[in-house]
N, CA and C atoms as a LAMMPS dump frame, in Angstrom:
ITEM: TIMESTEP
0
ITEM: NUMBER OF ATOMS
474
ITEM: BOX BOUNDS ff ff ff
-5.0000000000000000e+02 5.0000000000000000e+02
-5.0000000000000000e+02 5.0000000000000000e+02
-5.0000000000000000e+02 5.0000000000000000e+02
ITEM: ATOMS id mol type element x y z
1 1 1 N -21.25 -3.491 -11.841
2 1 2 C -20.398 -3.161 -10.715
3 1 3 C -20.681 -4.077 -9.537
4 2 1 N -21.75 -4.957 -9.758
5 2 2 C -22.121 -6.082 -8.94
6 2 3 C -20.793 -7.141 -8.43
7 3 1 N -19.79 -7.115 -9.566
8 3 2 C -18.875 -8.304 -9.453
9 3 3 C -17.642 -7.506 -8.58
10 4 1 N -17.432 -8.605 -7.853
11 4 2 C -15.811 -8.04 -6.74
12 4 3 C -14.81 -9.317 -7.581
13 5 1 N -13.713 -8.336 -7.187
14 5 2 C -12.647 -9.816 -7.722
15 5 3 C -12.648 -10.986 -7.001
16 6 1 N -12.121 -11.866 -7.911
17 6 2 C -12.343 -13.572 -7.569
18 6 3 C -11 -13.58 -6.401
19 7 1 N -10.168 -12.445 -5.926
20 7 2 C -9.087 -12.254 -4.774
21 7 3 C -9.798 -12.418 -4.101
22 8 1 N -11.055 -12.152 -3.818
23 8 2 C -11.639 -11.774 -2.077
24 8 3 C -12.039 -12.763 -1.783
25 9 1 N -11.643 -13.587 -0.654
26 9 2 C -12.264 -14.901 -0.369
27 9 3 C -12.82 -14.411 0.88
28 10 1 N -12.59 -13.843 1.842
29 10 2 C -13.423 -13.307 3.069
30 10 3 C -14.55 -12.663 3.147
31 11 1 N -15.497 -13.292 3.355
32 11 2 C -16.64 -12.611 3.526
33 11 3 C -16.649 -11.116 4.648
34 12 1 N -16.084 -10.847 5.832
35 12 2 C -15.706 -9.776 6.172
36 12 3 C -14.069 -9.41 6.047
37 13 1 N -13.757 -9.146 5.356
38 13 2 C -12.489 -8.194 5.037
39 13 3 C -12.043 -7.456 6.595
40 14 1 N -10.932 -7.957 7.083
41 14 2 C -10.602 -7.106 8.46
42 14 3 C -9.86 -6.03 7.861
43 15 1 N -9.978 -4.608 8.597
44 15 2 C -9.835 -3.621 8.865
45 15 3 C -7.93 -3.933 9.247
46 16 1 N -7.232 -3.443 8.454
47 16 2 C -5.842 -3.345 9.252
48 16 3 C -4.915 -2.038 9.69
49 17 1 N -5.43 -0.786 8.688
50 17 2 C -4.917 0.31 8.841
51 17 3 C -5.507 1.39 8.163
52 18 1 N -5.851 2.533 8.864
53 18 2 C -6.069 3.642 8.323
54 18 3 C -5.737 4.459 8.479
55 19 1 N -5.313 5.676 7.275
56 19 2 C -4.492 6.475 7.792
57 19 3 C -5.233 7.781 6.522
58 20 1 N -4.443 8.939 6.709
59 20 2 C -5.164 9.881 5.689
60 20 3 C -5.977 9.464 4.152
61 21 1 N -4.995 8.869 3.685
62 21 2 C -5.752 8.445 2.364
63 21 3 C -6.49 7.403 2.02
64 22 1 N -5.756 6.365 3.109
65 22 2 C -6.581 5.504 2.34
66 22 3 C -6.686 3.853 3.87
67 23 1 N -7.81 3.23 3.001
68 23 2 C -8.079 2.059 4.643
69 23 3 C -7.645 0.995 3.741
70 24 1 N -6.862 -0.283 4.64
71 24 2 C -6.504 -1.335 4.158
72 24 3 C -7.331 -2.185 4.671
73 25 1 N -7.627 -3.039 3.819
74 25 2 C -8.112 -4.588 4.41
75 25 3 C -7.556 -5.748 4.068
76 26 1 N -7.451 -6.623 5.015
77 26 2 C -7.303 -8.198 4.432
78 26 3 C -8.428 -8.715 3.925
79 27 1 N -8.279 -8.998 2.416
80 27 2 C -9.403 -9.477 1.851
81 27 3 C -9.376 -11.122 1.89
82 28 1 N -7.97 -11.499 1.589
83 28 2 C -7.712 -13.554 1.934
84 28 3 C -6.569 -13.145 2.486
85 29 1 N -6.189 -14.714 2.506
86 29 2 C -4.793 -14.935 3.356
87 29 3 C -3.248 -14.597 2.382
88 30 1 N -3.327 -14.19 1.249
89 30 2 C -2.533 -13.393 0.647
90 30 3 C -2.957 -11.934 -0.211
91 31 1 N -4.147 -11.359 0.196
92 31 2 C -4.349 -10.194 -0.505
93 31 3 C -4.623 -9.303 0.659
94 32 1 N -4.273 -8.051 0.735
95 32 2 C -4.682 -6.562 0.89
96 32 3 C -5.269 -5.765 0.189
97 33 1 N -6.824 -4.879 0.536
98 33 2 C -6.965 -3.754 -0.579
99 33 3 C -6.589 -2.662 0.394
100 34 1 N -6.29 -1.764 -0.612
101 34 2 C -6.282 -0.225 -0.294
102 34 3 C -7.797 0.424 -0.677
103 35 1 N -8.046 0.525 -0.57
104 35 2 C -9.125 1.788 -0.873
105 35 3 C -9.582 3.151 -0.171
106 36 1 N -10.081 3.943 -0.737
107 36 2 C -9.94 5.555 -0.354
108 36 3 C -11.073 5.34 0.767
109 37 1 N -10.605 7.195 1.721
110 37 2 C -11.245 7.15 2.368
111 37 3 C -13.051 7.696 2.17
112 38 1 N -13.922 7.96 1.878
113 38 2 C -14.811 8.192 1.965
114 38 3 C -15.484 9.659 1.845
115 39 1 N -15.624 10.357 0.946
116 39 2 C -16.196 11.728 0.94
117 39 3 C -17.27 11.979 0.44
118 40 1 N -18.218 12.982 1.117
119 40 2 C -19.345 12.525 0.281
120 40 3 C -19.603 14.012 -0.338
121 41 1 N -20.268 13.949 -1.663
122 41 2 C -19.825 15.664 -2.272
123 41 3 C -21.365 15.734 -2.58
124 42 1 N -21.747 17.117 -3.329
125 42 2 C -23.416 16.968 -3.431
126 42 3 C -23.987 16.111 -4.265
127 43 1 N -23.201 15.473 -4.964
128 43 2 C -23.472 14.612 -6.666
129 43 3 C -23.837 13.306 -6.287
130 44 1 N -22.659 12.866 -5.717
131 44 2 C -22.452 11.455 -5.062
132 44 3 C -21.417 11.162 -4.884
133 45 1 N -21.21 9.536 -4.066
134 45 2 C -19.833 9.268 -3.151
135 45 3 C -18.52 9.279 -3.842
136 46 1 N -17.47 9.716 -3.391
137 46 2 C -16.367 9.734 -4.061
138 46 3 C -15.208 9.928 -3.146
139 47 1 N -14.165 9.583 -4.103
140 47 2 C -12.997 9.305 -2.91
141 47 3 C -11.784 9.718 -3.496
142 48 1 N -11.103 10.863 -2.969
143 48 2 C -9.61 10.886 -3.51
144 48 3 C -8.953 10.049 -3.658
145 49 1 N -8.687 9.045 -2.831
146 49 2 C -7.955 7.923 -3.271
147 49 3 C -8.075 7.05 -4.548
148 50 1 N -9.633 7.04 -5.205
149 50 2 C -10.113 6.54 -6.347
150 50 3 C -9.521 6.881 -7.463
151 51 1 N -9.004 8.398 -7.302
152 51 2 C -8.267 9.031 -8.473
153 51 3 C -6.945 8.625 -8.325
154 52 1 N -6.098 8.425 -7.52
155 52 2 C -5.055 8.577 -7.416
156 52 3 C -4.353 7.004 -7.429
157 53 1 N -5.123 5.672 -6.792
158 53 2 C -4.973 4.591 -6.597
159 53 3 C -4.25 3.989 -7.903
160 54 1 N -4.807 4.404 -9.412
161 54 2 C -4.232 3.997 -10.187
162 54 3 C -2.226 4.583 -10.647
163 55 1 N -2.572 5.88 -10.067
164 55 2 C -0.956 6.335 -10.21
165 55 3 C -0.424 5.512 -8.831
166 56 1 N -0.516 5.01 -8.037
167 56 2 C 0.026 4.156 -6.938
168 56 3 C 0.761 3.151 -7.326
169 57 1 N -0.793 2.458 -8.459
170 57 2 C -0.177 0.992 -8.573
171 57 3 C 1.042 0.943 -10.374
172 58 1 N 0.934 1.961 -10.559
173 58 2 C 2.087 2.06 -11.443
174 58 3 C 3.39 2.403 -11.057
175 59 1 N 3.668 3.322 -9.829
176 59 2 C 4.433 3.406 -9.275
177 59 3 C 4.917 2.19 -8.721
178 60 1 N 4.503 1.164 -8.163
179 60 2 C 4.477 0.034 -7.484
180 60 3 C 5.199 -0.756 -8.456
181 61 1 N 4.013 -0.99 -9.169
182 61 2 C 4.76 -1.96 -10.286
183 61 3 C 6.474 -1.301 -10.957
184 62 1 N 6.38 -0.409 -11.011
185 62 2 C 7.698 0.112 -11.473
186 62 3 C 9.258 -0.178 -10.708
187 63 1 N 8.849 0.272 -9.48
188 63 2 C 9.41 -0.54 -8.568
189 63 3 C 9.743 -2.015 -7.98
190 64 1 N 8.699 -2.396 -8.277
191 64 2 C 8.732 -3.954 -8.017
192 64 3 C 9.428 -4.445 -9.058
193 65 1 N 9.478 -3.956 -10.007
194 65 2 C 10.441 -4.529 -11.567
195 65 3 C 11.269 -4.224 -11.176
196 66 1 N 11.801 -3.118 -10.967
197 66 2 C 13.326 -2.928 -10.547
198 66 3 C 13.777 -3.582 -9.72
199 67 1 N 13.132 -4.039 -8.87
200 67 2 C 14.182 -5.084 -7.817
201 67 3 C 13.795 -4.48 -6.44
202 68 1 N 12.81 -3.506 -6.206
203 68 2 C 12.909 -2.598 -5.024
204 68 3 C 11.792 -3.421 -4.162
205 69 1 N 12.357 -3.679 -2.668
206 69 2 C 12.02 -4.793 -1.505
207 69 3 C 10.248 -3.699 -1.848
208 70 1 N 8.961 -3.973 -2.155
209 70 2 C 7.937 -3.67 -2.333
210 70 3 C 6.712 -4.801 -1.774
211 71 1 N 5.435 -4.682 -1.751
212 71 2 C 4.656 -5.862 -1.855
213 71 3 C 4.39 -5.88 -3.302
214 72 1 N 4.064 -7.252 -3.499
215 72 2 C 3.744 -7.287 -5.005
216 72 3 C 2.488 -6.492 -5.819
217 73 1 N 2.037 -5.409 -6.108
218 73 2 C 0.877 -5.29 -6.643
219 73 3 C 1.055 -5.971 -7.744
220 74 1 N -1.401 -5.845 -7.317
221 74 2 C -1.428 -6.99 -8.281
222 74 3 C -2.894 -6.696 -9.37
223 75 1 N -3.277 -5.912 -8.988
224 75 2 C -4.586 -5.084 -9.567
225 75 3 C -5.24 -4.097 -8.691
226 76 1 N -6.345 -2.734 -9.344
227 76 2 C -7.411 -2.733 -9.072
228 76 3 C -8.24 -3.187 -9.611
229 77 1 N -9.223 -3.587 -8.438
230 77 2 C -10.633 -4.344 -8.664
231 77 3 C -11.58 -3.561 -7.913
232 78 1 N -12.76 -4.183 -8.121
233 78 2 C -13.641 -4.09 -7.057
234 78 3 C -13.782 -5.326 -5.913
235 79 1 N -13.281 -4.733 -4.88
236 79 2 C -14.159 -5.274 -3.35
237 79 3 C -15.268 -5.042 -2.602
238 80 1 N -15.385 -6.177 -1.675
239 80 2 C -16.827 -5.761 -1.163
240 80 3 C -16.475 -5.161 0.371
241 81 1 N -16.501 -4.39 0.804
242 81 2 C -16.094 -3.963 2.07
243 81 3 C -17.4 -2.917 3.069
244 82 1 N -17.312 -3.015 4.366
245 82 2 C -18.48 -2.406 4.855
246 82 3 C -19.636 -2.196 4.191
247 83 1 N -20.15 -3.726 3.483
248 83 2 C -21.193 -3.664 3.073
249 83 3 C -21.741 -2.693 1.769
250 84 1 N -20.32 -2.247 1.147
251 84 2 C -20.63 -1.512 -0.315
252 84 3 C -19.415 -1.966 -1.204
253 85 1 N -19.657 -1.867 -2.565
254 85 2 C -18.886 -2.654 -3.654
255 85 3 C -17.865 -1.141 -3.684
256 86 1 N -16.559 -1.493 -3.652
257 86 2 C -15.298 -0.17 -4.307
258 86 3 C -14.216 -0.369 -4.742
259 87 1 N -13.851 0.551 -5.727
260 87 2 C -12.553 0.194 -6.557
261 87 3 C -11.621 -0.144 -5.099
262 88 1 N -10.753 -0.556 -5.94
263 88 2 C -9.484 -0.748 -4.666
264 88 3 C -8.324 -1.121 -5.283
265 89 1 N -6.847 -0.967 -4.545
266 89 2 C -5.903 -1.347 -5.384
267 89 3 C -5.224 -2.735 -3.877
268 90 1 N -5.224 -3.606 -4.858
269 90 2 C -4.638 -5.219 -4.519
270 90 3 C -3.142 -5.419 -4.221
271 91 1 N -2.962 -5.627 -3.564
272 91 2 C -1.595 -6.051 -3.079
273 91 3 C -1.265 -7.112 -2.472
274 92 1 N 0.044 -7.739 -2.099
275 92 2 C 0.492 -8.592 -1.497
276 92 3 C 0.085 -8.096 0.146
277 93 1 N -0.295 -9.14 0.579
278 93 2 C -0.545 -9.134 2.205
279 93 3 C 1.243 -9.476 2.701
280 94 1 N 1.492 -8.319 3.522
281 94 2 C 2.952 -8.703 4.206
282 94 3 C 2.684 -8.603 5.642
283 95 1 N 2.612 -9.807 6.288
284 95 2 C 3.131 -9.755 8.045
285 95 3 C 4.174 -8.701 8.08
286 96 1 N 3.564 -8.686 9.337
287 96 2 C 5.013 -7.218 9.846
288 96 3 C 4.31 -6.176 10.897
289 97 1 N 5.572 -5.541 10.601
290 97 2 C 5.414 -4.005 12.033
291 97 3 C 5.013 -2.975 10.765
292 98 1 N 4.733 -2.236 11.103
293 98 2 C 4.421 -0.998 10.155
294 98 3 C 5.475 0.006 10.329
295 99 1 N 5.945 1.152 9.907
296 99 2 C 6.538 2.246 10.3
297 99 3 C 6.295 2.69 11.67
298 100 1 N 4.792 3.009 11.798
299 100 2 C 4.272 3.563 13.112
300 100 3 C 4.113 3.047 14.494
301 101 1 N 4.24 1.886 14.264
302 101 2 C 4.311 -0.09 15.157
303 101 3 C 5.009 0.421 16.566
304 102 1 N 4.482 1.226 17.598
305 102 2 C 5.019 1.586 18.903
306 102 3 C 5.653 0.405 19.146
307 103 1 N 5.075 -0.898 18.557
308 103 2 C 5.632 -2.019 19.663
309 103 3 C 6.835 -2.495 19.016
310 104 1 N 7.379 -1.895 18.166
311 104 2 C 9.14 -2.205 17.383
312 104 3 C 10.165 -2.405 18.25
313 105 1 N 10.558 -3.1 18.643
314 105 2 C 11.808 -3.199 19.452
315 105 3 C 13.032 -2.175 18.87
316 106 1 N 13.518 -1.669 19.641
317 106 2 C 14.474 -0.246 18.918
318 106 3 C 15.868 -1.226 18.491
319 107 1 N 15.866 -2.279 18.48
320 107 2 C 17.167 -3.162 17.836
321 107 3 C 16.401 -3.293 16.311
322 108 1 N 15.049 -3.952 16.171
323 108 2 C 14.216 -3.852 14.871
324 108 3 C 14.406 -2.992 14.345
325 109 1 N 13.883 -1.892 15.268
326 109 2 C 13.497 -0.361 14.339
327 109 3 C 14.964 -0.081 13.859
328 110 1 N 16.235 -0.174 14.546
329 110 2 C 17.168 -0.048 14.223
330 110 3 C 17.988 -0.261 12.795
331 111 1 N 17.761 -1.039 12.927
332 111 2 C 17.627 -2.362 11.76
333 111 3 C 16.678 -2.026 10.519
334 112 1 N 15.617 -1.958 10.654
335 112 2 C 14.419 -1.502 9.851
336 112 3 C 14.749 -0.034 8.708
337 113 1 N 15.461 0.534 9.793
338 113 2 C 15.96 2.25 9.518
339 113 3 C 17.082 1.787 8.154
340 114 1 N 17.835 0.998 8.67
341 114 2 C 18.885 0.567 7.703
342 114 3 C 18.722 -0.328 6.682
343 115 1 N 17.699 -1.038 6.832
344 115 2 C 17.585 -1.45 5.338
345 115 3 C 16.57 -0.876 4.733
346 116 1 N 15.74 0.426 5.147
347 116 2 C 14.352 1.422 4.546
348 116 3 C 15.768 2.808 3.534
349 117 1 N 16.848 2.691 4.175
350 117 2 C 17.681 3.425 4.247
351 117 3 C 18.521 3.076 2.825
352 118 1 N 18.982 1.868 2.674
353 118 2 C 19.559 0.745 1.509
354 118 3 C 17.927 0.828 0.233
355 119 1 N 17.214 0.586 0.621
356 119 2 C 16.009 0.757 -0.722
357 119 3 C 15.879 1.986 -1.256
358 120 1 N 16.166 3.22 -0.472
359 120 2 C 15.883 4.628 -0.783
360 120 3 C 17.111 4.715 -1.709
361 121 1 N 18.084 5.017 -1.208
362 121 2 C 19.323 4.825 -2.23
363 121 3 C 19.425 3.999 -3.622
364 122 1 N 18.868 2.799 -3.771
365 122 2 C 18.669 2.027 -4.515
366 122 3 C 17.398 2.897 -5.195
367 123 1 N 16.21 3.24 -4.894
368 123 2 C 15.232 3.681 -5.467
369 123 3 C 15.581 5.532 -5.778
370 124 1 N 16.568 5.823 -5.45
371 124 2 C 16.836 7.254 -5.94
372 124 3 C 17.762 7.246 -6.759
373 125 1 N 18.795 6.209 -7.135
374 125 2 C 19.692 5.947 -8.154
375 125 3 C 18.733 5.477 -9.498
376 126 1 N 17.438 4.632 -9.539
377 126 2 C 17.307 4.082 -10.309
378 126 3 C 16.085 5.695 -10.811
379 127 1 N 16.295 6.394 -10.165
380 127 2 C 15.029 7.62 -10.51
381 127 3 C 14.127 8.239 -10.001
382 128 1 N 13.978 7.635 -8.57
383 128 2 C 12.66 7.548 -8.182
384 128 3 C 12.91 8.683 -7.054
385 129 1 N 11.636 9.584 -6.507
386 129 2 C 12.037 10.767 -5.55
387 129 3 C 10.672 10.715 -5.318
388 130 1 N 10.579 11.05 -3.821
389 130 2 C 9.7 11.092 -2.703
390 130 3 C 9.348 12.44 -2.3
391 131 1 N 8.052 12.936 -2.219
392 131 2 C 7.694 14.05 -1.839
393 131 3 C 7.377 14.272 -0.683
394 132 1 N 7.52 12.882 0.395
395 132 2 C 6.838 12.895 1.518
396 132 3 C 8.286 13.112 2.752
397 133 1 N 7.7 13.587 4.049
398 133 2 C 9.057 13.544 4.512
399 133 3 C 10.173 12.186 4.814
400 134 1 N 9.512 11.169 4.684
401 134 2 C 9.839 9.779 5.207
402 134 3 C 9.046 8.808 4.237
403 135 1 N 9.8 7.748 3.963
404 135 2 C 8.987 6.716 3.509
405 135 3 C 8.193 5.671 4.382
406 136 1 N 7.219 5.126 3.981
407 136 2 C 6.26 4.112 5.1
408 136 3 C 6.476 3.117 4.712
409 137 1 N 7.034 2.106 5.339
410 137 2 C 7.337 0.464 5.15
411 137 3 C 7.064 -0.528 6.475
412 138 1 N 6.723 -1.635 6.01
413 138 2 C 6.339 -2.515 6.966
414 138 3 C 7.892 -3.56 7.352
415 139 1 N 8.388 -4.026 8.222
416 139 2 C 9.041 -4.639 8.696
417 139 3 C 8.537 -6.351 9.044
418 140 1 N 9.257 -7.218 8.51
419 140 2 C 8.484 -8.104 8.354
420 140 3 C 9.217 -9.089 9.165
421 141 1 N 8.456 -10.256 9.718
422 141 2 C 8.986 -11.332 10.673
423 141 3 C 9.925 -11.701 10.085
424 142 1 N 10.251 -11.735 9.069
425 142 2 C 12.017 -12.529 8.763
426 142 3 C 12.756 -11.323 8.79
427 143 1 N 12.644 -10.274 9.045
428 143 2 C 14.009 -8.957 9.13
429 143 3 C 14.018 -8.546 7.664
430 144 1 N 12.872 -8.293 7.236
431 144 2 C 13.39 -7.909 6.003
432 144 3 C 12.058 -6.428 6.06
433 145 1 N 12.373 -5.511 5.016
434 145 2 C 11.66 -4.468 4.787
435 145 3 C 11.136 -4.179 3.552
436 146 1 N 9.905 -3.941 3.63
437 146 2 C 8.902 -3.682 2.414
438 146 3 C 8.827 -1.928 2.416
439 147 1 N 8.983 -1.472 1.737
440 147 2 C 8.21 0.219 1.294
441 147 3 C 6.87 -0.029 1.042
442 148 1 N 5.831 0.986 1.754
443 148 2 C 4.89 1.233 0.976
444 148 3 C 4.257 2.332 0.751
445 149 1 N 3.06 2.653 0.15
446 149 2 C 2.172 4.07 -0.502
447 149 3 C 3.314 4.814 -1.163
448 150 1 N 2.913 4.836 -2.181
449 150 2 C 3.29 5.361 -3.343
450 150 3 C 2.773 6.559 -3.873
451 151 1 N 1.697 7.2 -3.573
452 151 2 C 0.818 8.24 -4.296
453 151 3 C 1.831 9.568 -4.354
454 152 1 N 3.086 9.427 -3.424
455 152 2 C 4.215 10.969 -3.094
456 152 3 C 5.091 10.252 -3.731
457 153 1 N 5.547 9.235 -4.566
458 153 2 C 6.458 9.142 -5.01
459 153 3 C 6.546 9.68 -6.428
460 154 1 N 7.491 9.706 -6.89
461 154 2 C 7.799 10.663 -8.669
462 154 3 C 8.906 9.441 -9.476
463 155 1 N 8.871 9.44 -10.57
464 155 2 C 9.782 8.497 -11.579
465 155 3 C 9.745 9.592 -12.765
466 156 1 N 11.208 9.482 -12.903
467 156 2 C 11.134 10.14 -13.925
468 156 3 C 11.202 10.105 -15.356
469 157 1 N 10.318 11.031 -16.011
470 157 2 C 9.285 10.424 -17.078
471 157 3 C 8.04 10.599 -16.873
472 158 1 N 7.547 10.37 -15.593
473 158 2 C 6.037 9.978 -15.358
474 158 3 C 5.388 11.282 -14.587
């Protein structure tokens, strides 16, 4: 468990977002990990997200085949982050605003709404249904929109 993937070229991985489940980092100049947040139980360390990371990145990939505006996943691996080795799930690094991005210009967000709006439709025709109230997507310097976290999404079949 010594080995991290040959993705991580940064020796400190920056911190870009955390939110209930799970913390992102920039590991290089085209990768992101996800990895869970941190719990510690009487046994030893463990992380909801650890369980669940792999139904993420199938969801992902499922999507990304279909044609749905996504970042590319691309594995879990192990990274090295705050100084301890952890699974993590790999993704495309996308510039952008986030969903939550106070600093969105309301012509963006506007905008953003309508094409998060065009993928949902597209991703509920092809099967796919969301348990969450809203989907989370990043908005990216060319006007275009990515979806992301997957762990509330459903395909059906799966």
């Amino acid at each position: 468990m010594s080995k991290i993937t040959l993705l991580q070229s940064y020796d400190s991985p920056i911190l870009l977002e955390s939110d209930s489940e799970g913390i992102i980092y920039r590991i290089s100049d085209k990768f992101v990990a996800k990895v869970g947040i941190p719990t510690y139980g009487t046994a030893s360390f463990s992380s909801k997200y650890e369980k669940r990371m792999f139904y993420e990145i199938k969801i992902a990939r499922l999507l990304y085949s279909l044609g749905i505006s996504v970042p590319e996943p691309i594995m879990c691996d192990y990274v090295r982050v705050d100084d301890d080795v952890r699974m993590a799930y790999i993704m495309e690094f996308i510039d952008g605003k986030a969903y939550d991005d106070e600093t969105i210009s309301d012509k963006d967000l506007t905008l953003a709404k309508k094409l998060v709006d065009k993928e949902m439709k597209l991703s509920s025709k092809l099967g796919f249904t969301i348990l969450q109230e809203a989907p989370q997507w990043i908005f990216t310097k060319d006007k275009k929109i990515k979806l992301i976290d997957f762990t509330e999404w459903k395909y059906k079949g799966l």
